[in-house]
C-alpha positions as CSV (number, residue, x, y, z in Angstrom):
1,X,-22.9,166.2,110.2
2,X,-22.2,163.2,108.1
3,X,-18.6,161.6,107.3
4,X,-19.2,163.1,103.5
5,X,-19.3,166.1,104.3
6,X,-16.9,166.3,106.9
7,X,-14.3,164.6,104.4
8,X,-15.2,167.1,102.0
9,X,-14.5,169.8,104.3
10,X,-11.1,168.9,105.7
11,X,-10.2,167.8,101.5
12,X,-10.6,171.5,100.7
13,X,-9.3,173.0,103.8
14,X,-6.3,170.9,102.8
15,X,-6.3,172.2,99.2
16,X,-6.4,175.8,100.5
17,X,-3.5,175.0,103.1
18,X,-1.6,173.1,100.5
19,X,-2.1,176.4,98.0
20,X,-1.5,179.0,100.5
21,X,2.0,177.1,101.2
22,X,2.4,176.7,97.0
23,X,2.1,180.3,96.6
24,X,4.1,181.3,99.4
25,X,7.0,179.1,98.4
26,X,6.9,180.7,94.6
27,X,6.9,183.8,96.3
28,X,9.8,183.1,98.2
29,X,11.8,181.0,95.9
30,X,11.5,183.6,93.4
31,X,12.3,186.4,95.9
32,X,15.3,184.2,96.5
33,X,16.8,183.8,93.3
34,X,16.3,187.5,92.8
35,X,18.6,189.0,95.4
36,X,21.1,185.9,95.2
37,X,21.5,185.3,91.2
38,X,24.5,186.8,90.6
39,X,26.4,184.0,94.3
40,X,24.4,180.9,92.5
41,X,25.1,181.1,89.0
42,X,28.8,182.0,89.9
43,X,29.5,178.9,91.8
44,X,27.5,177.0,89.7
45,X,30.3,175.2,87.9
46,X,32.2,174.3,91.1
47,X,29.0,172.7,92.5
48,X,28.5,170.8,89.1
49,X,32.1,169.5,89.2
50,X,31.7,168.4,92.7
51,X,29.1,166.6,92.0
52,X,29.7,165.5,89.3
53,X,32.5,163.7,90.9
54,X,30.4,162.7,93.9
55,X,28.3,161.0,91.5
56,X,31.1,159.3,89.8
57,X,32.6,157.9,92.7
58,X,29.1,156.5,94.3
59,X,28.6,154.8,91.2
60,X,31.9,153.1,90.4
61,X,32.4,152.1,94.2
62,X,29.0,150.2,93.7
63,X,30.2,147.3,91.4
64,X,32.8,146.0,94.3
65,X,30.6,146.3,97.1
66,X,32.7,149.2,98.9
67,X,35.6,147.0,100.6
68,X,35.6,143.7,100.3
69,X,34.4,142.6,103.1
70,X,31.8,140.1,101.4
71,X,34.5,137.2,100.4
72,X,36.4,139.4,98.2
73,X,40.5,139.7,98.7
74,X,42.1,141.0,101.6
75,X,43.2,144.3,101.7
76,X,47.3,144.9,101.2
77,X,47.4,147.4,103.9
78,X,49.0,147.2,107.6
79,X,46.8,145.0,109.6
């Protein structure tokens, strides 16, 4: 048995691993969304404002390095 053909074997078992796990995970993410529609779509704005925040905060923290503590000003609490 040559290195060809062994690659081309374990390529395709691969692909038929990889698709076997593709279909199962459709099959189960579908299954999913099925039985629990009516719980995800109802706290579906809650999530989206909490993220949404999340986000907001991440983002606008960024542009002062997160406390100071690179040369900035010292803080105004107890120390």
């Amino acid at each position: 048995m040559t290195d060809t053909n062994k690659s081309g074997f374990l390529s395709s078992l691969r692909f038929r691993y990889g698709l076997t796990l593709s279909v199962f995970l459709a099959a189960a993410g579908f299954l999913l969304w099925e039985e629990h529609e009516a719980h995800i779509l109802g706290y579906l704005p809650v999530v989206l404002i909490l993220g949404v925040c999340i986000g907001v905060h991440f983002f606008l923290h960024a542009g002062h390095g997160g406390g100071h503590q690179n040369g900035g000003p010292p803080s105004r609490g107890r120390d």
